[in-house]
N, C-alpha and C positions, 0 to 999 in steps of 0.2 A: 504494500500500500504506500503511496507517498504525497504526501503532507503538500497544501498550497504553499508557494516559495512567495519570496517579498516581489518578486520582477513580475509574477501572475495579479496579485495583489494590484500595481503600480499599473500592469496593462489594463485591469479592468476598470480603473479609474478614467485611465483615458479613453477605453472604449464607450465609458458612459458618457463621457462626454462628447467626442468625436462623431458618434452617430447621430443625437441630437442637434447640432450646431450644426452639422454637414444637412443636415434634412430642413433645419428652418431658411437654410440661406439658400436651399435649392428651389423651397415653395414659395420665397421672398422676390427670386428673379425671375420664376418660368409664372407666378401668376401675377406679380405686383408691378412687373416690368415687362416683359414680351410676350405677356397675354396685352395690354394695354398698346403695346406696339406693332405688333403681326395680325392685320387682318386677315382671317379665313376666304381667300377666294375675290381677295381685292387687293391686287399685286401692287396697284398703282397707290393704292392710301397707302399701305405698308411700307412703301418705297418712302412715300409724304411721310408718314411718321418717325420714321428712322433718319432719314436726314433730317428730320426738326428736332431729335432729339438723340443725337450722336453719343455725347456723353453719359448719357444715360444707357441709352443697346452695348456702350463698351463696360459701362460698370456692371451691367447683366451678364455679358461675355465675362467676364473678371470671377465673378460668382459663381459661376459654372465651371470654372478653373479649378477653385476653391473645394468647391465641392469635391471634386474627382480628388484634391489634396485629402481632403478630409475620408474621403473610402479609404484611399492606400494608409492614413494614420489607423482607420477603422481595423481594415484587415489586417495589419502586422499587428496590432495590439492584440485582437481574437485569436491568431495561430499561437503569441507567445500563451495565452491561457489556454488554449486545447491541446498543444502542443505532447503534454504531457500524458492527455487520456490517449489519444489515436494521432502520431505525428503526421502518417500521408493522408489524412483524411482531413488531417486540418490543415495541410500545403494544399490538397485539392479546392478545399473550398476559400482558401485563400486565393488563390491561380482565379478561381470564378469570381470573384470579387474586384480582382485587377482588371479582368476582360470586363466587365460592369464599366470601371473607371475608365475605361481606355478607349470604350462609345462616347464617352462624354467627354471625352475631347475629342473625339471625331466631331461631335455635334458645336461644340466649341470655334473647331475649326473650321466649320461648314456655316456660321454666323460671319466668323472673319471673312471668308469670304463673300459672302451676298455684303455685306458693308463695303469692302474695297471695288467690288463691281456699282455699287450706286455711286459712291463716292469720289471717285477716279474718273476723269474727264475721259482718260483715254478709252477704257471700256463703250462708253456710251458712242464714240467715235469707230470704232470696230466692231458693234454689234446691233448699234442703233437704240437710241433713246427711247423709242417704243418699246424696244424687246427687254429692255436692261431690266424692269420692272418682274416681269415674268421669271428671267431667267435667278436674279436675287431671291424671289419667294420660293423656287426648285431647292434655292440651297438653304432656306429658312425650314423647311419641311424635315425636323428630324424626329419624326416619330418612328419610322423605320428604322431609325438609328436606332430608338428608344429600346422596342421591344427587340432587338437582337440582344442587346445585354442586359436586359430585363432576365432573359434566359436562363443566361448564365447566372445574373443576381439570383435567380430563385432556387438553380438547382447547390448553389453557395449556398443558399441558406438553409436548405432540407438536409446537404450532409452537416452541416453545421446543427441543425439543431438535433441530429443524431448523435455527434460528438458532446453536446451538451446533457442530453438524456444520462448517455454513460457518464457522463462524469459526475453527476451530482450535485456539480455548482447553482444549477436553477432549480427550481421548481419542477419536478415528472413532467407536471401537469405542463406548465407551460412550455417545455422542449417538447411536447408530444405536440401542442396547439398551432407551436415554430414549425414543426414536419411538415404535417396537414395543411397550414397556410402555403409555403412555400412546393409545397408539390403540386397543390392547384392551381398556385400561380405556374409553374412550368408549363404544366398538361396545357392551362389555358391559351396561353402563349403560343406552345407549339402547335397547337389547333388553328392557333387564330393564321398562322402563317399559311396553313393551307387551303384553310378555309376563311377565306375576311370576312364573308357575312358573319360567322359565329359571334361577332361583337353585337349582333342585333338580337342575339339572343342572353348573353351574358353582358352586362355593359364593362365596356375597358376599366373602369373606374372599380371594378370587383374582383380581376386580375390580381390586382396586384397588394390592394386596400390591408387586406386580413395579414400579409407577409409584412407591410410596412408597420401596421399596430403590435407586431410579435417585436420586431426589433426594436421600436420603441419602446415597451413594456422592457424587455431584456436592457435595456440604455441604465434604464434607471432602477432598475433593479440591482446595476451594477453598481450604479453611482452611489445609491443610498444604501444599499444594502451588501453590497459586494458579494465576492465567492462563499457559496456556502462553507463549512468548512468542515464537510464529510470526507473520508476517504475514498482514492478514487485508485484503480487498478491501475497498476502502473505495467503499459504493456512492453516495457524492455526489459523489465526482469523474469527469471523464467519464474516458471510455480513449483509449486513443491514447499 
């Protein structure tokens, strides 16, 4: 059996807060800033909008930077605490966590682009002032992005909330609730790629809802409550 160490302790500090903070500054920019800025299906006011309000679409770009900083502080601090119950199961769902962060800077970089296409004389001279509009809201569109590492975020989160089960640090209950959220959100996900109507039957907003309230509950469970402090099988020693 082996005892929670100070460095597990310290991660879970950070992970309580990491996730939290990384989750408000993401619902801060994609609905408080480029929902307000990106028309749906009106390339030309989006275009309006974003050149009237430049500093602001970069300080949402900045945020969404941020964010992706804040998974990668997320995920290394989760592996140093699972680490201990299942190490490849806690690099797998860490590895899924990084492919998560690393959409959103695709999505990042697909903003910096549609800005330097509005904003750049010369684009609108090479493709036409007309079309500049259109071709800017192509690269504004990263919901495709989204649920590709939606994916991986989810199937990170199922083996992770497997590694938490065995371990004992949370609640049964609630690492069984982390499973369940997180494998509906995959299944849902990968259905939805083959099938897109399936969102008229499930709405996108159910996807993903249950998986993000497990991690929050888990945030602050660490933060205020930290690792429980049961014994947990330590699987590099033999038995006997």
């Amino acid at each position: 059996m082996a005892d929670i160490n100070e460095s597990q302790r310290k991660a879970a500090k950070i992970a309580g807060l990491a996730s939290p903070i990384s989750f408000i500054i993401l619902v801060v920019v994609n609905f408080g800033i480029f929902a307000r800025l990106i028309v749906s299906g009106n390339a030309a006011e989006t275009a309006r909008n974003i050149l009237a309000n430049e500093t602001l679409f970069r300080i949402g770009i900045a945020g969404d930077i941020i964010y992706c900083v804040g998974v990668i502080v997320l995920l290394t601090a989760l592996y140093i605490i699972l680490k201990p119950v299942d190490q490849y199961l806690a690099l797998f769902a860490a590895f899924g966590r990084l492919v998560h962060a690393i959409t959103w800077l695709l999505v990042s970089l697909n903003l910096f682009t549609a800005l330097r296409l509005l904003s750049n004389p010369e684009y609108a001279h090479m493709f036409g002032a007309d079309r500049l509009p259109s071709l800017a809201q192509l690269h504004l569109s990263g919901s495709d992005t989204y649920y590709i590492g939606l994916l991986f975020w989810s199937i990170a989160v199922t083996v992770g909330g497997y590694v938490w089960f065995k371990s004992g640090y949370i609640p049964e209950l609630l690492a069984v609730f982390g499973i369940i959220a997180s494998a509906w959100c995959a299944g849902c996900t990968f259905v939805y790629y083959i099938f897109p109507k399936f969102a008229n039957a499930v709405n996108l907003w159910w996807f993903d809802s249950p998986m993000v309230i497990f991690e929050m509950i888990v945030s602050f469970w660490l933060l205020f409550k930290g690792l429980k402090p049961h014994a947990i099988i330590n699987t590099n020693k033999a038995g006997g």
